[in-house]
LOPAZA-119560 format. One record per atom (N, C-alpha, C, O, CB): x, y, z; residue in three letters. Coordinates in steps of 0.1 Angstrom, whole numbers, plus 5000, padded with zeros to 4 digits. Glycine has a CB too. Layout:
XYZAla...
//
This chain:
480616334054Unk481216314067Unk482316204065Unk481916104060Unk480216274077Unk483616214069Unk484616124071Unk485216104083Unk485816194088Unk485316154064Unk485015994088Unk485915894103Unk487215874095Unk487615854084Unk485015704109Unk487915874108Unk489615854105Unk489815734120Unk489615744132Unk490916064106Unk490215664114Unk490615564123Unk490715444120Unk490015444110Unk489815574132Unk491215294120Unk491515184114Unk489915124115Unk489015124123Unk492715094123Unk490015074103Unk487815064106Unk488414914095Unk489114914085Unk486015254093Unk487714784104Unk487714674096Unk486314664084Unk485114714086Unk487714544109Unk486614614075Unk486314614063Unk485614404066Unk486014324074Unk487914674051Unk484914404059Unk484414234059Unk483114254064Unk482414354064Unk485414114069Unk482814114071Unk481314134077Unk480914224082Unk479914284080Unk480814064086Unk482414244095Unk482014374102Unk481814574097Unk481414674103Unk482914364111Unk482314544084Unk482314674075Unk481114644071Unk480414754069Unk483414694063Unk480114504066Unk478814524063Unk478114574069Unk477314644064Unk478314454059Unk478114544085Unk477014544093Unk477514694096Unk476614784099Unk476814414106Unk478514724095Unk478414934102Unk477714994088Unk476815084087Unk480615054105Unk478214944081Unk477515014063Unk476115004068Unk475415104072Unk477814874044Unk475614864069Unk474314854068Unk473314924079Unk472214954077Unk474114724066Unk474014944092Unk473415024104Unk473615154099Unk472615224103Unk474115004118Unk474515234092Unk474415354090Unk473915424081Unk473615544082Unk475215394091Unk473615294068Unk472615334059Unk471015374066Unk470015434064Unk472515204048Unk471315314073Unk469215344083Unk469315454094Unk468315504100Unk468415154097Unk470715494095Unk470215604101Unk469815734094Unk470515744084Unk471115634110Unk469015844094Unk468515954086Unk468716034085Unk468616124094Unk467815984086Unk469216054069Unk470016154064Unk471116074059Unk471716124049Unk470316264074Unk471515954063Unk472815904058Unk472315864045Unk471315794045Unk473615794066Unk473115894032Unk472415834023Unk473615764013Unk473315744002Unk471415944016Unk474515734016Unk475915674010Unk476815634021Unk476815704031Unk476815774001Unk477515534019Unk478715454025Unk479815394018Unk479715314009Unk478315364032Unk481215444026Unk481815374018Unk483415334028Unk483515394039Unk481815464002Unk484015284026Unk485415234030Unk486515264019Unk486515244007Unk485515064033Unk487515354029Unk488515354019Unk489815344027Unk489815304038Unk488415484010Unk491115404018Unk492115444024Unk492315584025Unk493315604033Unk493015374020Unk492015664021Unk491915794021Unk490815864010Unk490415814000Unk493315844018Unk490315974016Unk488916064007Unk489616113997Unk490816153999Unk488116214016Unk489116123982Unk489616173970Unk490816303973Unk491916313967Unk488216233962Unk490516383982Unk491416513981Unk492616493996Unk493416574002Unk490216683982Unk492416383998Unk493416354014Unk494916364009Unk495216323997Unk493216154023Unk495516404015Unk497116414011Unk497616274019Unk498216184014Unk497816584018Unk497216294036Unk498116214044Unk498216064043Unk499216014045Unk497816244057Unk497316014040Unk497315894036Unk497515804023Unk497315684022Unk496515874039Unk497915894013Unk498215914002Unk499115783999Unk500115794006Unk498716044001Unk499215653989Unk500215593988Unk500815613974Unk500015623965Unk500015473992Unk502515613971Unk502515683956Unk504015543959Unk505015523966Unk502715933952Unk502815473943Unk503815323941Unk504315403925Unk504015503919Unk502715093940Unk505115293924Unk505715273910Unk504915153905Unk504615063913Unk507415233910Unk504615163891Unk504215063880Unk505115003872Unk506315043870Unk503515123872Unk504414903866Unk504614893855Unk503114873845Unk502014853851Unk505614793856Unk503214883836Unk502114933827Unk502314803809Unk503314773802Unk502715153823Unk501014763810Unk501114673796Unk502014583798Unk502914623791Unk501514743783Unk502314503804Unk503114413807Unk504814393801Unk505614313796Unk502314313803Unk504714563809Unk506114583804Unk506914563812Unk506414573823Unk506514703799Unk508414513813Unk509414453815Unk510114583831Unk510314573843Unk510414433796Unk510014693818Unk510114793835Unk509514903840Unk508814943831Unk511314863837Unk509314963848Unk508715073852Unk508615163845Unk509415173836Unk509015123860Unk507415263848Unk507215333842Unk508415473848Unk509115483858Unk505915333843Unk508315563839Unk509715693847Unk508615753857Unk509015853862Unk510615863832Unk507315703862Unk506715833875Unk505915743880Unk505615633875Unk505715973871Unk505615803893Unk504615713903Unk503315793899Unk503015893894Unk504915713921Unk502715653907Unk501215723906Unk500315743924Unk500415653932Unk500115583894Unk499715843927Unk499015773935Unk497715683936Unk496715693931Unk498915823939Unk498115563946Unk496815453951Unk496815473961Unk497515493970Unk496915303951Unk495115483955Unk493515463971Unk493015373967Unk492515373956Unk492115583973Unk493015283976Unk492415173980Unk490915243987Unk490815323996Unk493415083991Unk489715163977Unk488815223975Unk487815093973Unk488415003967Unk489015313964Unk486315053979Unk485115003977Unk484315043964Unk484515143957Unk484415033988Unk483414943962Unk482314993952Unk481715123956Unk481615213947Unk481214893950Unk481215143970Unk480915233966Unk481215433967Unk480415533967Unk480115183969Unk483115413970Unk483615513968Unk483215583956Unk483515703957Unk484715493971Unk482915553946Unk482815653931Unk481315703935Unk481215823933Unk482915533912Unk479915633940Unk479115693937Unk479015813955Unk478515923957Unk477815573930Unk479515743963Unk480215863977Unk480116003974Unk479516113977Unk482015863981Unk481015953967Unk481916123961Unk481916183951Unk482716273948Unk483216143959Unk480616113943Unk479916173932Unk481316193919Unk481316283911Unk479116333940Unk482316083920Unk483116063907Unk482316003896Unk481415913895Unk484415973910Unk483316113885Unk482316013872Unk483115933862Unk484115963856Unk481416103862Unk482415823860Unk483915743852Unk483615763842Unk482415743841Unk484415583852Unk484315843829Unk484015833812Unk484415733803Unk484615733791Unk484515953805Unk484615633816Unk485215493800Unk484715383810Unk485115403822Unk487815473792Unk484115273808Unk484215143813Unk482915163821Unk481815213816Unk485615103822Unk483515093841Unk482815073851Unk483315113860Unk484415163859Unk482514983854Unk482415083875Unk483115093886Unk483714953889Unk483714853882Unk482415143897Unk484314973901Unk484314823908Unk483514743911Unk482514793916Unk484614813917Unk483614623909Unk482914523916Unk483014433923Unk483814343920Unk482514483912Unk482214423937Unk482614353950Unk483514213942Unk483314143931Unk480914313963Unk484814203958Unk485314093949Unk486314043966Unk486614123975Unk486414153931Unk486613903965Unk487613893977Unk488913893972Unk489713853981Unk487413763987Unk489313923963Unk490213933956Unk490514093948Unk489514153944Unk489913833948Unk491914143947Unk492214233939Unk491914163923Unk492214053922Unk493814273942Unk491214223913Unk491114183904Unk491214323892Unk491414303880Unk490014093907Unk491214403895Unk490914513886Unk491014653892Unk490614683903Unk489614503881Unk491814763881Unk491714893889Unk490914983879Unk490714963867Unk493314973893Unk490415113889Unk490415213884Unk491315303884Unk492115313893Unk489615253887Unk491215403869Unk492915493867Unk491915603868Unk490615593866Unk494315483849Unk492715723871Unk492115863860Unk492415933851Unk493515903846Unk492115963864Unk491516043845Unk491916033832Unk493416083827Unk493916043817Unk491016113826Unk494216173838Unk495216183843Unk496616103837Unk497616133830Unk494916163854Unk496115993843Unk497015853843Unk496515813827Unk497215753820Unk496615703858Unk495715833824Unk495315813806Unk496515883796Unk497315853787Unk493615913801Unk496015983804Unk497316103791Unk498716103793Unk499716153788Unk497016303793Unk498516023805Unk500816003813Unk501215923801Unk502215933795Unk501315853834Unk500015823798Unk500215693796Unk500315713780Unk500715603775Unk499215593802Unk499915813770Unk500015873760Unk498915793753Unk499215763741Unk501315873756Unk497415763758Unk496315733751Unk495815863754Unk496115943764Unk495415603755Unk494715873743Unk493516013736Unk492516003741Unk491816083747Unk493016023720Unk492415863738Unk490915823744Unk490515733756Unk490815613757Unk490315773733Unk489815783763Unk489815673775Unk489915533777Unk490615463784Unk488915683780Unk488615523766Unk488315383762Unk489915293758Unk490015173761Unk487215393747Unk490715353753Unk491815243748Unk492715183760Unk493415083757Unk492815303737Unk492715253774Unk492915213787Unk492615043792Unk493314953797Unk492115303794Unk491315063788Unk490314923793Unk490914813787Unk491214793776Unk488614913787Unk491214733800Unk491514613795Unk493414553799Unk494014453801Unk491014653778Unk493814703799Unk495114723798Unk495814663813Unk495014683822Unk495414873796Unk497214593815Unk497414573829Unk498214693835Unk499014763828Unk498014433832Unk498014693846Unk498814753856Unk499414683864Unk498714603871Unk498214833863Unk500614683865Unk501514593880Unk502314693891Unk503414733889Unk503014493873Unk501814713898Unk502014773915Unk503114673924Unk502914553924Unk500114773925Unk504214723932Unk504514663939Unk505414473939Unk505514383947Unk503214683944Unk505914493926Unk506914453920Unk506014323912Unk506614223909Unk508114433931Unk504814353910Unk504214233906Unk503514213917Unk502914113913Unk505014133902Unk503214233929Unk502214153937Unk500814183931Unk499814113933Unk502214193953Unk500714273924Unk498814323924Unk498814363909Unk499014483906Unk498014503938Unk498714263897Unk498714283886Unk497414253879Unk496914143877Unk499614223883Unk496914383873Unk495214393870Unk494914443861Unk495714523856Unk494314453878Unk493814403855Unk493514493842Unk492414623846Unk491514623855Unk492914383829Unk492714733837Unk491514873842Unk490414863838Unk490514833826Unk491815023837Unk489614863840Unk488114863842Unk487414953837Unk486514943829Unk487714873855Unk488015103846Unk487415223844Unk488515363845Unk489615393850Unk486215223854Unk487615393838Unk488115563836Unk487915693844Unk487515783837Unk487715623824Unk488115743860Unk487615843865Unk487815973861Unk488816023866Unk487915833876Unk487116043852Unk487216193852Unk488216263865Unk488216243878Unk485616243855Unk488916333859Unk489816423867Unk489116433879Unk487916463879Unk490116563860Unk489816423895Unk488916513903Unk490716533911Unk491816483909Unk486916433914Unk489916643922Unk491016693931Unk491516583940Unk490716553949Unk490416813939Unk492916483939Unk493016383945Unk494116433955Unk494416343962Unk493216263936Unk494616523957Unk495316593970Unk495016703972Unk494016753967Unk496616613971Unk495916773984Unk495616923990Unk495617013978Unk496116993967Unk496916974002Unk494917103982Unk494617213964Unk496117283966Unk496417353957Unk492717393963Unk497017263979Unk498217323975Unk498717273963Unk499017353955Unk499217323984Unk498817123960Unk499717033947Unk498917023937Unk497717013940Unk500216883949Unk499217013926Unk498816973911Unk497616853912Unk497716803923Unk500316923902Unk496916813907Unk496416633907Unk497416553902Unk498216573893Unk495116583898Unk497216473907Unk498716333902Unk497816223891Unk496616213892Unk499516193924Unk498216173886Unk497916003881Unk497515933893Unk498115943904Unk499215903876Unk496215853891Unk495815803904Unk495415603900Unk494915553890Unk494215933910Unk495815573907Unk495015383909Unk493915433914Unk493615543917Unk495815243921Unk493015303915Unk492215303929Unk491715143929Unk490715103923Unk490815433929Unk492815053937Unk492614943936Unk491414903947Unk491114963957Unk493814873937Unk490714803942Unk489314703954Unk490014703965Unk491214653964Unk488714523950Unk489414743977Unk489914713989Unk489414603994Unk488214603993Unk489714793998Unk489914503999Unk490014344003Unk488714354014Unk488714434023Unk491614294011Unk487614244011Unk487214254030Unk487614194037Unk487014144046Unk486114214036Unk489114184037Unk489514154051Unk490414274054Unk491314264062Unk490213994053Unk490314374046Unk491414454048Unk490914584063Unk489814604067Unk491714534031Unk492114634068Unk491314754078Unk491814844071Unk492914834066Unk491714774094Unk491114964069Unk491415084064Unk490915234073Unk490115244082Unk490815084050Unk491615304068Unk491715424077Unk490315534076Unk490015604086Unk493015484072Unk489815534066Unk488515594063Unk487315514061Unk487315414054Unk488715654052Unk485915574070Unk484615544068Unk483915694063Unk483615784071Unk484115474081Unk483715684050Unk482915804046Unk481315814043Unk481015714037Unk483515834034Unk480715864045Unk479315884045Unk478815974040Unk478716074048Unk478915894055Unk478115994027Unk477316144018Unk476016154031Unk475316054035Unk476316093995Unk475816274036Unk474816254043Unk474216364035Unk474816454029Unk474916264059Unk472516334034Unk471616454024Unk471816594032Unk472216634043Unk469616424024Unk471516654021Unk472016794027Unk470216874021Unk470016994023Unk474016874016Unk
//
């Protein structure tokens, strides 16, 4: 199930998390800026990569994403971790996508590496590796994707919920 609407993130994102975890059937929560396959909310920055001097020649898209968007949506990372809660940007997840743009073989040699978004404001090292999944409308290809920690003080547009089926 996904809500669309500006949904504050912080205490008050704990306490809706934590009320909707007890209701039954809900069995996951999470905050984002858009669901893995959302087109409309979609943000597509320019990098820079390894603390290089200039951009890279392609954008990528960033979703601003919680800890627990990866286990939501049942993504699987094949190199590293997920996120971890933080009040700070400190680290992204790429996909494997953005691995092979980036002309590494193997996931693992990613980790560790920085990424700079946004002329230098949000400069991090990758964490983890998400397996390919469908990150826009199935009309377009999958792109290279971020998926930086969303702030708790940030508001974001998505509250998603795995409810048991």
């Amino acid at each position: 199930m996904y809500l669309s609407g500006w949904i504050v993130s912080g205490s008050a994102g704990s306490a809706t998390r934590d009320q909707l975890l007890q209701v039954k059937g809900v069995i996951a929560v999470s905050f984002s800026s858009a669901t893995p396959v959302e087109e409309g909310n979609n943000t597509w920055s320019t990098f820079k990569f390894d603390n290089a001097v200039k951009e890279t020649g392609f954008k990528i898209i960033t979703k601003f994403a919680d800890t627990g968007y990866v286990p939501t949506y049942k993504l699987h990372l094949v190199a590293g971790r997920n996120l971890q809660p933080s009040n700070l940007t400190r680290e992204f997840l790429v996909n494997e996508l953005l691995v092979k743009k980036l002309g590494f073989k193997n996931p693992e040699d990613i980790l560790g590496k920085e990424i700079s978004i946004w002329g230098d404001v949000i400069k991090c090292p990758v964490v983890g590796v998400l397996q390919d999944f469908n990150n826009r409308s199935f009309r377009y290809e999958a792109a290279p994707s971020l998926l930086p920690p969303m702030l708790p003080c940030t508001a974001l547009p998505a509250l998603n919920c795995k409810l048991k089926t």
